[in-house]
Structure formats: C-alpha cells, structure tokens
DOKEMAR-248605 format. One record per residue (C-alpha): residue number from 1; x, y, z. Coordinates in nm, 3 decimals, decimal comma, always signed. Example, Ala and Ser with C-alpha at 12.3 -4.5 7.8 and 13.67 -1.06 7.14 Angstrom:
! residues 2
(1; (+1,230; -0,450; +0,780))
(2; (+1,367; -0,106; +0,714))
! end
This chain:
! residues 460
(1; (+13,141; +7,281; +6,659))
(2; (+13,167; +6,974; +6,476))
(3; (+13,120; +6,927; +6,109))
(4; (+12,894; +6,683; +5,936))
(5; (+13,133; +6,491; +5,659))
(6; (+13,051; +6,511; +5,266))
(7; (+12,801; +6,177; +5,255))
(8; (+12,963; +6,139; +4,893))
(9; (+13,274; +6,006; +5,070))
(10; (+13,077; +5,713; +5,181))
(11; (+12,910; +5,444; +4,984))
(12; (+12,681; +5,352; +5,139))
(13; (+12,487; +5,421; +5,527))
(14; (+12,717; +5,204; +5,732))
(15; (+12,997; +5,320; +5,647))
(16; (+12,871; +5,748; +5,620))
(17; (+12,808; +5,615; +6,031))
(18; (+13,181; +5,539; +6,077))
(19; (+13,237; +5,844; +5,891))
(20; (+13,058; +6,048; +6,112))
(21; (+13,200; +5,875; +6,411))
(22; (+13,600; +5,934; +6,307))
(23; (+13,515; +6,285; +6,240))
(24; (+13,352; +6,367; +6,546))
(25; (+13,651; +6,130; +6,760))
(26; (+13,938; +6,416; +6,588))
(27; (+13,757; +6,693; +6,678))
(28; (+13,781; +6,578; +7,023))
(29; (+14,139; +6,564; +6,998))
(30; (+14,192; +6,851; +6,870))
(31; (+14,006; +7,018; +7,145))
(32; (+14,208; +6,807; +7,381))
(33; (+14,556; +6,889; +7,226))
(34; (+14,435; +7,250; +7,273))
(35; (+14,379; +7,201; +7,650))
(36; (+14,697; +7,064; +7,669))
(37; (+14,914; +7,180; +7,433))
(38; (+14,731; +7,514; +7,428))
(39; (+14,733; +7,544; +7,817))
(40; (+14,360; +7,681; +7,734))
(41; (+14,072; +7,572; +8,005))
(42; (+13,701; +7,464; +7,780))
(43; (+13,401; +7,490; +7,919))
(44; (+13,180; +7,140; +7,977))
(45; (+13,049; +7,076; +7,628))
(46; (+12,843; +6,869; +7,466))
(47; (+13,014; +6,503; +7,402))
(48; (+12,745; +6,273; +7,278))
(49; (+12,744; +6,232; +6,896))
(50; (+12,396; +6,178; +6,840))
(51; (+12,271; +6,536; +6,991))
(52; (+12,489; +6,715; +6,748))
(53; (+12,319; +6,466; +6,463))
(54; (+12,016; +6,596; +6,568))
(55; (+12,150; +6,989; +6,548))
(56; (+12,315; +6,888; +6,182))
(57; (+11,990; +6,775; +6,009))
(58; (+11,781; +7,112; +6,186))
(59; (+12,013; +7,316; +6,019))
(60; (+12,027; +7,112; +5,704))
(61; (+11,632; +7,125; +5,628))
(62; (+11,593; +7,454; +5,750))
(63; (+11,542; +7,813; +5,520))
(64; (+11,640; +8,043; +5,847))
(65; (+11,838; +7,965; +6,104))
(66; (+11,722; +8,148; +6,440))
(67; (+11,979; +8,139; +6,700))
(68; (+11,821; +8,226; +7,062))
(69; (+12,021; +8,425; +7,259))
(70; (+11,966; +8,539; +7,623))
(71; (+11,891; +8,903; +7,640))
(72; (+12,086; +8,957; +7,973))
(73; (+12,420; +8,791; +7,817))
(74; (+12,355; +8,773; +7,433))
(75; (+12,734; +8,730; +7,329))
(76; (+12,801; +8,463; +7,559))
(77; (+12,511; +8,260; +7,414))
(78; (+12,597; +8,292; +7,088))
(79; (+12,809; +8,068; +6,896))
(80; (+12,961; +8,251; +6,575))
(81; (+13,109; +7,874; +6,465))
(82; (+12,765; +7,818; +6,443))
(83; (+12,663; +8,051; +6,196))
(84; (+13,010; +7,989; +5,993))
(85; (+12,828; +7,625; +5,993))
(86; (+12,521; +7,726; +5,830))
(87; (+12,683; +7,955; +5,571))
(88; (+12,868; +7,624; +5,452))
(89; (+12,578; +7,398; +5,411))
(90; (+12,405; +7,652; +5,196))
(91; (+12,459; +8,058; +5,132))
(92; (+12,116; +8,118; +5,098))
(93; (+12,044; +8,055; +5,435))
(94; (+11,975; +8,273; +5,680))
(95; (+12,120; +8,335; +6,052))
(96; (+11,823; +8,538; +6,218))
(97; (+11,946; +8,644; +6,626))
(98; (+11,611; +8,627; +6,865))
(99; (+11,684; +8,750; +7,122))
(100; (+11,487; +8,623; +7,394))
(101; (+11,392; +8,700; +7,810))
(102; (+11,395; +9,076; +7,683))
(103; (+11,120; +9,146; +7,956))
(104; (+11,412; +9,140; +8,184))
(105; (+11,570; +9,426; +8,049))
(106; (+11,442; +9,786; +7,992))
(107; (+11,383; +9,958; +7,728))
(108; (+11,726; +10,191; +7,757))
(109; (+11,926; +9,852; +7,797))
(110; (+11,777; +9,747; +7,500))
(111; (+11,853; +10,028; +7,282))
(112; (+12,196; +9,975; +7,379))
(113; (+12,219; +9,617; +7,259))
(114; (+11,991; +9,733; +6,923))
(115; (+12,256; +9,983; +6,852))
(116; (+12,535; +9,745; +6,885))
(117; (+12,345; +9,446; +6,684))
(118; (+12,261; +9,686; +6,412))
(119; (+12,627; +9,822; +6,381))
(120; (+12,732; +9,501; +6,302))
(121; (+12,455; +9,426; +6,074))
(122; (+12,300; +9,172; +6,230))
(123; (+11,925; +9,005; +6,162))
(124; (+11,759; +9,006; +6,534))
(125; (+11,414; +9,146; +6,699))
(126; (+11,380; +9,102; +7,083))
(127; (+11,111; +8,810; +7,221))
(128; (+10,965; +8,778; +7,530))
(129; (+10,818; +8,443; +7,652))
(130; (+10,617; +8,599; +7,920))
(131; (+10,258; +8,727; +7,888))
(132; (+10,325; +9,076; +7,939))
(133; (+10,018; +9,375; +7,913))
(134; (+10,157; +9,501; +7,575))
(135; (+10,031; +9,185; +7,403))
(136; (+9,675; +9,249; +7,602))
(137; (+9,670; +9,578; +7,511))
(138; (+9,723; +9,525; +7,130))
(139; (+9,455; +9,276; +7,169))
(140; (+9,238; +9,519; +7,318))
(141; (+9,324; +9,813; +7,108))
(142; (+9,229; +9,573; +6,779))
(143; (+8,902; +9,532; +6,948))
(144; (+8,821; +9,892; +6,958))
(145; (+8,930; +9,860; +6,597))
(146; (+8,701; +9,620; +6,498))
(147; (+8,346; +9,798; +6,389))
(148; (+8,021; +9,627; +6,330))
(149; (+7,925; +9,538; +5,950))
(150; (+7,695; +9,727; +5,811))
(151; (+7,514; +9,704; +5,480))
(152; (+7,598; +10,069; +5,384))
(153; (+7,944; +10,127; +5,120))
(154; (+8,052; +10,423; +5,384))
(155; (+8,086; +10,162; +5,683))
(156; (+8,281; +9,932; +5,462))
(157; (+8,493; +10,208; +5,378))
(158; (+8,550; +10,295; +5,778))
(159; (+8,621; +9,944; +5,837))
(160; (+8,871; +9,909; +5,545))
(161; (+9,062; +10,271; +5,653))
(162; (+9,068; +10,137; +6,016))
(163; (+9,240; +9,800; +5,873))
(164; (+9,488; +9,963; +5,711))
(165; (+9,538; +10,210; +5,975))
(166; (+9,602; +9,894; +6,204))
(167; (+9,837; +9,695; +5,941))
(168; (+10,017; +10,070; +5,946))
(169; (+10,078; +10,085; +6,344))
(170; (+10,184; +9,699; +6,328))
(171; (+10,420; +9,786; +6,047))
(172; (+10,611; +10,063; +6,251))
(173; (+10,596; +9,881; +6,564))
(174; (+10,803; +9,600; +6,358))
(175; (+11,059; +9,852; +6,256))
(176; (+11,131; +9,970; +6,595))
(177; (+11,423; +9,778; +6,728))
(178; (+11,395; +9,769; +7,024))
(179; (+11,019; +9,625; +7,045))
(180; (+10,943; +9,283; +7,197))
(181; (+10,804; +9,133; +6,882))
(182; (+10,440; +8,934; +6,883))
(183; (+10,419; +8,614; +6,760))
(184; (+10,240; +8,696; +6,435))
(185; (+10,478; +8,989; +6,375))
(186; (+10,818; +8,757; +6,430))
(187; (+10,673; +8,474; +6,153))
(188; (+10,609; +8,803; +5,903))
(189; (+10,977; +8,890; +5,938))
(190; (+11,130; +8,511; +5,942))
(191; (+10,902; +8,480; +5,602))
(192; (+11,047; +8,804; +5,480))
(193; (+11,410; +8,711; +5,519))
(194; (+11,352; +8,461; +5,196))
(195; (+11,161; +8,569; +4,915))
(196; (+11,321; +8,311; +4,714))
(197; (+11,152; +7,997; +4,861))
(198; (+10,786; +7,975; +4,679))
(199; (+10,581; +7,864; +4,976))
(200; (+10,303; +7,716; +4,709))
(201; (+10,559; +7,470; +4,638))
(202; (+10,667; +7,405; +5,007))
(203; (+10,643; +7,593; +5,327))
(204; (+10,912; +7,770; +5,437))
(205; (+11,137; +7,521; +5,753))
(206; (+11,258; +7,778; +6,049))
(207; (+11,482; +7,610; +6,308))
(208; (+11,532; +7,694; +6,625))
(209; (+11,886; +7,649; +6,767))
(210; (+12,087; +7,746; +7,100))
(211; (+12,245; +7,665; +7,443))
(212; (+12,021; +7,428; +7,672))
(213; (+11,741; +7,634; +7,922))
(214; (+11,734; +7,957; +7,645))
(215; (+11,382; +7,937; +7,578))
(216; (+11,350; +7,740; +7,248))
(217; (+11,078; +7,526; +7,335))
(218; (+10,869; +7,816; +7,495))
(219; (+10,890; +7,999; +7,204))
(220; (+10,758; +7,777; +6,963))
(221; (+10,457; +7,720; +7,220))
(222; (+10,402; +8,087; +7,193))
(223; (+10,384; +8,095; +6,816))
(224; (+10,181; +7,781; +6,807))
(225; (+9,963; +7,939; +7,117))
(226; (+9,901; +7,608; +7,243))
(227; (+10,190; +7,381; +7,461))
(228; (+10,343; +7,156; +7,166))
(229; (+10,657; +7,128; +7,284))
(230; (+10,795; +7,006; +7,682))
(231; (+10,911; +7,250; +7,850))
(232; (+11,117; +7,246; +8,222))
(233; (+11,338; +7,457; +8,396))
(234; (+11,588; +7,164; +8,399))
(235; (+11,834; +7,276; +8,078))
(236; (+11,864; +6,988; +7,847))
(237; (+11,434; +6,884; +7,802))
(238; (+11,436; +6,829; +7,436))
(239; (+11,611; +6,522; +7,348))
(240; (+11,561; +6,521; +6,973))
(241; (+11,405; +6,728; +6,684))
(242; (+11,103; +6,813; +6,651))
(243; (+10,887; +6,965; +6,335))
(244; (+10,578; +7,142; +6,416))
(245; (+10,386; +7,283; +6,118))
(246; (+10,215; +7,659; +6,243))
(247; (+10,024; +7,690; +5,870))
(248; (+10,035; +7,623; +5,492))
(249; (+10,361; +7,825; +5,481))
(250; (+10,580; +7,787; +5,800))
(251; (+10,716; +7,495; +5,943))
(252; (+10,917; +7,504; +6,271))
(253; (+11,178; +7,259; +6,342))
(254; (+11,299; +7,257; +6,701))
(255; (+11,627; +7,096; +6,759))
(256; (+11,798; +7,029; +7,118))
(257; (+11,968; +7,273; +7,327))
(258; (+12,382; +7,176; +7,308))
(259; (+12,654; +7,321; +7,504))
(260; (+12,917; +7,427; +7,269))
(261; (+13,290; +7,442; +7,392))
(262; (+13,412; +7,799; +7,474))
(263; (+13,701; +7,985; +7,618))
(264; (+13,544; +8,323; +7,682))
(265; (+13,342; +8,248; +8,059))
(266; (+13,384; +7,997; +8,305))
(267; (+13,165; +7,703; +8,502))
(268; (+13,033; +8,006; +8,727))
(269; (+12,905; +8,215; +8,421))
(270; (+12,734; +7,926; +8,288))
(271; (+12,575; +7,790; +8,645))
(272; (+12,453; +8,178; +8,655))
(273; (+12,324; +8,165; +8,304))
(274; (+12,101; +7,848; +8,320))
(275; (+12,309; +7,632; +8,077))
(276; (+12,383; +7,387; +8,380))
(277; (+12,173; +7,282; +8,634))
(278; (+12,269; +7,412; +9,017))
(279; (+12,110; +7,157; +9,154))
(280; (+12,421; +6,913; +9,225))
(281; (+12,713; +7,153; +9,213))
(282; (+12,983; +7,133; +9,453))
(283; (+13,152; +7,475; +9,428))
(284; (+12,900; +7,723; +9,476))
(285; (+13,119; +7,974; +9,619))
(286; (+13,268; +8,074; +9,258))
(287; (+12,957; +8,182; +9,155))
(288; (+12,819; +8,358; +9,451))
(289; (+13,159; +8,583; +9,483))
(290; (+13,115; +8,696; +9,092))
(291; (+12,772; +8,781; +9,172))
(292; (+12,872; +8,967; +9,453))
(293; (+13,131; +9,101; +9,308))
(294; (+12,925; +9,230; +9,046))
(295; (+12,590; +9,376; +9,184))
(296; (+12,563; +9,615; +9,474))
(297; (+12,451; +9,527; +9,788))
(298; (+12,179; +9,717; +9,772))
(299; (+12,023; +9,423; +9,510))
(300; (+12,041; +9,188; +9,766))
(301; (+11,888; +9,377; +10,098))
(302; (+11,590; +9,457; +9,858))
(303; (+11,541; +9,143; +9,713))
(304; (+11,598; +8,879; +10,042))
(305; (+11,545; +9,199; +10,316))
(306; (+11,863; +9,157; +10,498))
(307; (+12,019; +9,495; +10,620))
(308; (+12,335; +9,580; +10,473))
(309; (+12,333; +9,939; +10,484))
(310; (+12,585; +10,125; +10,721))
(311; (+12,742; +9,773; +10,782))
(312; (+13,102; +9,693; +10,821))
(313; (+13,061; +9,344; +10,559))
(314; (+13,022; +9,599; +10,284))
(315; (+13,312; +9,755; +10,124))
(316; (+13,407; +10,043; +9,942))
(317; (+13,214; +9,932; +9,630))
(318; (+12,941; +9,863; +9,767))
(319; (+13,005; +9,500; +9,746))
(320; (+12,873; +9,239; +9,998))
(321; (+13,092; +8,960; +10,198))
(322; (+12,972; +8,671; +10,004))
(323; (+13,010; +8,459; +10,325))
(324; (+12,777; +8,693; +10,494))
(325; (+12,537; +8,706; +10,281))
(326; (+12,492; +8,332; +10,231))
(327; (+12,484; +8,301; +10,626))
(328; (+12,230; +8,566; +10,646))
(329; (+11,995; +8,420; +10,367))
(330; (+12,057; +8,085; +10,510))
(331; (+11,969; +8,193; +10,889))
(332; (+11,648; +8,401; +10,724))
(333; (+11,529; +8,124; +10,484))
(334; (+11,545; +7,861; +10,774))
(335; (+11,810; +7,656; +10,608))
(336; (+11,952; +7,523; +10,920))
(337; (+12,256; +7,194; +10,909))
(338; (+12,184; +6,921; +11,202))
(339; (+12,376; +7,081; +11,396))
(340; (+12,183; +7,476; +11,416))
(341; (+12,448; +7,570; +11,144))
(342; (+12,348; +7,818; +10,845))
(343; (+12,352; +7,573; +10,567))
(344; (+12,537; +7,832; +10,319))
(345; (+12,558; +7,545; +10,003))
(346; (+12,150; +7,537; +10,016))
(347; (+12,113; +7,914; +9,986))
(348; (+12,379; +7,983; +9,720))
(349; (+12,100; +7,735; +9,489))
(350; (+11,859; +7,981; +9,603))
(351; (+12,024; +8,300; +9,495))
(352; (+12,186; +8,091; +9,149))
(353; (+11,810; +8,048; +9,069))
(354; (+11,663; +8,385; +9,172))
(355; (+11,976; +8,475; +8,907))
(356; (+11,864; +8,247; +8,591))
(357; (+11,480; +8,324; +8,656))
(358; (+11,565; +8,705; +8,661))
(359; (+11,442; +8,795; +9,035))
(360; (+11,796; +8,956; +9,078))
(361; (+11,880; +9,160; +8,808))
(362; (+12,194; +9,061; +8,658))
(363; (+12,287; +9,192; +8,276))
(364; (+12,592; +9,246; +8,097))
(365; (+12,708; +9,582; +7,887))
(366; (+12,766; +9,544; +7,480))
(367; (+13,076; +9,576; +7,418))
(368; (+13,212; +9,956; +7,426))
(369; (+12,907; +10,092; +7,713))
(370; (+13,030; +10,131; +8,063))
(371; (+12,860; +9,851; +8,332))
(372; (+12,778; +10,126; +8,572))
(373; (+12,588; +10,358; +8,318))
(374; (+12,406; +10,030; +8,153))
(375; (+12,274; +9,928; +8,473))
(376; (+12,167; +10,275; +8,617))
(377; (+11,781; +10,164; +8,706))
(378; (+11,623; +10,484; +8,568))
(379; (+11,325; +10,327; +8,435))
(380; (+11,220; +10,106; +8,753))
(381; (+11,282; +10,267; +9,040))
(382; (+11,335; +10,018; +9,353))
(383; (+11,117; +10,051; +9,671))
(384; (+11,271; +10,224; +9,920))
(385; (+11,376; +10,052; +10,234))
(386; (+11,101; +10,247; +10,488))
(387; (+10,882; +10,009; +10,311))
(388; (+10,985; +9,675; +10,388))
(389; (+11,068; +9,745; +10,785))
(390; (+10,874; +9,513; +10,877))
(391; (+11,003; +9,216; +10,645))
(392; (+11,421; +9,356; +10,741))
(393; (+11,626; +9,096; +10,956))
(394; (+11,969; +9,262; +11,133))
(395; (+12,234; +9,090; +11,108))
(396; (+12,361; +9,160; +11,497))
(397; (+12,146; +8,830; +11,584))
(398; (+12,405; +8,631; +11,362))
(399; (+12,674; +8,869; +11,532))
(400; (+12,532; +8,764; +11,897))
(401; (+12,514; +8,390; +11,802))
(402; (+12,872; +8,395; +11,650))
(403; (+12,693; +8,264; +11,323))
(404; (+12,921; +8,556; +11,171))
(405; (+13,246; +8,688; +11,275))
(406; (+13,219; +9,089; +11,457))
(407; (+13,381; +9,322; +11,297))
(408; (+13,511; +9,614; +11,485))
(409; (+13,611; +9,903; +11,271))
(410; (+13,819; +10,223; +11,442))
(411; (+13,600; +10,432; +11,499))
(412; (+13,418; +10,202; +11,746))
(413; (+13,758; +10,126; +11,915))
(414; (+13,795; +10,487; +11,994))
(415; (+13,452; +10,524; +12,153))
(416; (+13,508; +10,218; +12,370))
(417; (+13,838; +10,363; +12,473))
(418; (+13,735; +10,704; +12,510))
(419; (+13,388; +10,679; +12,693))
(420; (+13,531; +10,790; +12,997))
(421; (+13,341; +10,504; +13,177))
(422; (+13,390; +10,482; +13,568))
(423; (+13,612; +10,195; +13,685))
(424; (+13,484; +9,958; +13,957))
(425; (+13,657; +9,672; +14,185))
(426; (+13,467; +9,318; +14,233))
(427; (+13,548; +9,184; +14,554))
(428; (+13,460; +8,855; +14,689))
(429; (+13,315; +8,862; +15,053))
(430; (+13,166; +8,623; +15,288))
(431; (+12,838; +8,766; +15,254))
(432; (+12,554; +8,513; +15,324))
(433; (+12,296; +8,491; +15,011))
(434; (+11,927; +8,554; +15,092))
(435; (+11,771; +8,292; +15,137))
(436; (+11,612; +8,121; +14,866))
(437; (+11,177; +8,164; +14,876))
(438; (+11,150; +7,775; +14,753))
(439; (+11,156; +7,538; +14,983))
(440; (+11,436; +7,291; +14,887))
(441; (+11,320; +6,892; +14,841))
(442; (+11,432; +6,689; +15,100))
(443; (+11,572; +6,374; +15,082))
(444; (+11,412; +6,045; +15,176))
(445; (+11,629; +5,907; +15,399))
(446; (+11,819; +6,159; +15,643))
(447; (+12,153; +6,204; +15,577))
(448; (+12,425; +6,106; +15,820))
(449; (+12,637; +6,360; +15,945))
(450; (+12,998; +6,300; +16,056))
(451; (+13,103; +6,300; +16,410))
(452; (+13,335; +6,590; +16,419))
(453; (+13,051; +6,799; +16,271))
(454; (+12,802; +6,707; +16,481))
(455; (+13,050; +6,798; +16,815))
(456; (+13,225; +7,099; +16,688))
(457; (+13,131; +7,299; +16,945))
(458; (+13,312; +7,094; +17,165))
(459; (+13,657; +7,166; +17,049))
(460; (+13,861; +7,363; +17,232))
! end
C-alpha cells in the first residue's frame, strides 16, 4: 500500500498536497515496472488518492487497528503491508484480526483456522453479523438470571453470587476461540488490548479497516445496535470516514473499504469473494469453472435441484460441466435469450451471488489442512435427495431440445448394438389412405379441369 510522506518535509499544506500526490504517482510506477518488468499480473486496485487519504488518517487517530477478514477466505483478505503500515506510524498500536461471516462456517472449520491464527500469534475473535439464536439465548439465559429485589441481605447476596456467576460464564465464553463474540464482549477485548491509553483523559479510537463488501459497516451497526452507518450489498458504500462514539470510552472510526493490489488470486477469486461487483462482468465463465472445479456436484443439485447424479456431465471428481450447469440453471430459473436460448451469462450472476451471500458453501483450508477433510459436512448434514423430488428438474428435457449436447458413454453403445432388436423393411406402396372424416372446404369458384383429364377415358 501506499505510504503517507513525513508532513515535516513540507512547509506548509499546499505543498504536503503535492507531496502526497508525487508519492502516491511512484508507487504507481513501481507497481507498473513490476507488471512489466516483473512479468507479474495485479489484481484491480484501488487508484484514487483521496480513498487511501481517508484509510491514512483512520489508522493515524486510531489506538487498535481491526482488520476484517472474511471467515471463508481470511488470508486472501488480509493485507500484511497493512499491518507493516500501522507498526510504522506508531508501535503501540495494535493490529486486532475480526474475523467476520463466521456463521458460515462450523464450529470444526473454525477450530481449524483458531489453531492456525493462534500458532502464529495473532490478536483475532470470530464475528458474526447475523442475528443468530446464541445471542437470544444469552439474552434469555440473563433473564433467568435476573432475580427480583428484595429487602432481605440473603437475596442481595443471591443476586450478587448469580452476577458473578454470569460475569464468570461470559469470561470463559471470551476465552474460547473459536466463539462468535457478542458485541459487548468484542469492545471488552479491543479495550483490553491497551491498558496504556487512560480513557478519563480520552476514549480509546478503534478503526475499522478492510477490502470493500467485508462487513465493516454492519459491524459497527451491531455494536452501536442501531443502523449508523449505510450499508449495501454493492462493495464500495462508504465513501469516507466516519467516527461514531459507542460511550465515554470507545470511539469507532470507520474508514472505506479499498482494494489493495495483490499477486496471490485472480479477478475470479475476487468476483467470488464480493470485493467486485458481478453485476457488469463480461467473463463469467472463469469464475463459474473454479467453482466447479472446486465443489462437488452434489452442492449444486441440492442447492438449485437439478439432477446430476448417475449423469454422464459429471466426472470422476465429482465435478460438474460448468456449461451444463449454467444451461440447466438458466432453463430452470426461466432465464430465456429472445431467441428461447438458456441465457447462461444471467445465471452465472446468480450462482456468483448465491457464492458471496454464502447459500453455496464455498471455504478455503488454512494453510497445512487438507480441502477434502476441512470441508467434510459433519456438523450439518444435507437433506437427502428423496426429499426434494418434487422440486428435481432432469436434464433429458435440455437433452431432447438440443439445449445440451447427448452424451453417449460405452456402455450405452453396447446395449444399442447388442439388443438383438428385429430388423424390418419400409416399403412404399400404392396403397390408397383412408379417407379423411373432415369434410374438405371447397372452393368458391369451381375449378377448371383440363381437357385431356376430363376425356381420358377416351384414349385408346
């Protein structure tokens, strides 16, 4: 990422602006000289100055630094030239990883990134934007809690053991890593991260950085509990910072989501991902043949109800056509071209944003944990397929309208060749056809029949 300059270089504002400007115009060089020079391919990044003014001054004012991450990909979404960046400004801050969207994974998956993260000594905790039952729950469970006052010492004393009882099963919830954190329990850990700051003297600033469409804004909505901050499904909402004060001690500084230049995953993974919008892209079959490539087929018949099983489009893998597949959805979904052909480019959006929202259920390993035994669904078993017979579509009507191409595998060559059928001869004959039951309309005005028709029987 780009680095702010040393303001004591300048004299005065105008000219720390052209400052900022020539520093930010060589660090675009230098990531084109490493396209070319390099032969390296960068990701679409971020290329307007004043968005990374706004992430310079967030990370300036703020105590911790939380970097959101995406729970389903968390190394791709973070940026370690970020936290290098922080650690310059000041070594007293703090890099804290939130880890966000872990409702989409389960509880085994996250043990597996919580052992990784806490190998390499990493700050994080797991977050969940949604309003999930465990929240409820707690809620309801600190009702029970809750006695009525009473005027006697021994029913102060119940109430104060029950308190502490509660503060003790918050306190070893907090410790477990792999628990999806409440809002009141994430500010008690950001405020514990820097005892130094004397929050009578200031409150304590916590920004929130990351890649567009990773759930800053929601967050802070959550922590607030009330909607300060826009929120869309379109990546790039926020525009500029924002500070939103939650009490006398925390202050939250949102700054907007940037797209950092990166060498490690392609347009696809980022399409997939949410960082760009699939709304206007041009290639969708890149993506779609990753994400075939990567789930079973099995994902896909149970999510859009489109047998697959026992078919010849699926390979040894258990990996879909991707051609198929869009055809299928497309001839399902009703997304039909002028001209009655599946349009494919219309459900490859659908299935990119089934993929971002989390309706298909596409996570990546830690490093060092094999793909096959991180995805094994052991906690959520999927509904079998005698269940959804009446919502399965064949594909042999796309086979019998040529929609998709007929693929004829050996074995069926042999039976065709082998049935022993009995062979038959057509012959054309002279046979008059019955005669049809509908009278036939006649003309208005006879026609007139020529001569030698009319006095056939007359030749010799």
């Amino acid at each position: 990422m780009p680095r702010k300059p040393d303001w004591r270089l300048a004299g005065n504002a105008e000219a720390f602006l052209q400052l900022e400007q020539k520093a930010f115009v060589e660090w675009r060089k230098d990531l084109e000289d490493l396209q070319q020079k390099g032969g390296y391919i960068l990701t679409p990044f971020e290329k307007n100055l004043d968005i990374w003014r706004q992430l310079w001054r967030v990370i300036e004012r703020s105590d911790v630094v939380v970097e959101l991450l995406d729970s389903r990909n968390p190394l791709m979404f973070r940026v370690p030239d970020l936290e290098a960046a922080v650690k310059e400004t000041c070594p007293n801050k703090v890099v804290f990883l939130l880890l966000s969207k872990a409702d989409l994974l389960t509880s085994k998956q996250r043990q597996f990134w919580a052992d990784y993260l806490t190998d390499r000594g990493d700050h994080f905790a797991f977050w969940s934007n949604a309003d999930d039952r465990t929240q409820k729950e707690t809620e309801a469970q600190d009702d029970e809690m809750e006695s009525p006052i009473a005027e006697s010492d021994t029913a102060s004393s119940v109430s104060g053991k029950g308190n502490a009882d509660a503060a003790e099963a918050v306190e070893e919830r907090t410790l477990q890593a792999t628990t999806t954190l409440q809002a009141g329990e994430l500010l008690s850990i950001l405020k514990g991260l820097r005892p130094d700051v004397d929050t009578s003297q200031r409150p304590i600033v916590i920004g929130m950085v990351g890649y567009p469409n990773v759930g800053k804004s929601s967050t802070i909505n959550k922590i607030l509990g009330a909607k300060r901050a826009a929120v869309s499904a379109t990546p790039g909402k926020t525009k500029h910072l924002q500070t939103l004060i939650v009490d006398h001690d925390v202050t939250l500084c949102d700054a907007p989501g940037l797209v950092f230049p990166a060498l490690h995953f392609g347009r696809h993974h980022m399409l997939l991902a949410g960082m760009l919008s699939s709304d206007h892209i041009t290639d969708y079959a890149t993506p779609i043949r990753f994400l075939c490539s990567t789930l079973p087929f099995r994902v896909f018949e149970r999510h859009y109800g489109i047998v697959l099983t026992n078919s010849s489009y699926v390979d040894s893998a258990d990996h879909v056509d991707p051609e198929v597949l869009l055809t299928a959805l497309a001839f399902v979904r009703g997304f039909m071209s002028t001209k009655g052909i599946p349009d494919r480019s219309r459900a490859a959006r659908c299935i990119i944003k089934d993929c971002t929202s989390g309706r298909l259920p596409y996570c990546v390993a830690p490093p060092g944990v094999d793909e096959a035994l991180f995805n094994a669904a052991d906690d959520q078993a999927p509904a079998p397929l005698a269940e959804m017979a009446g919502k399965l579509h064949s594909l042999s009507i796309l086979e019998k309208r040529h929609l998709i191409e007929a693929k004829s595998s050996g074995e069926d060559f042999d039976r065709l060749y082998f049935s022993g059928g009995a062979s038959a001869v057509h012959v054309l004959s002279r046979k008059e056809k019955p005669a049809v039951a509908e009278r036939r309309k006649q003309p208005r005005h006879r026609k007139r029949e020529k001569l030698r028709r009319v006095f056939a029987h007359l030749d010799a």
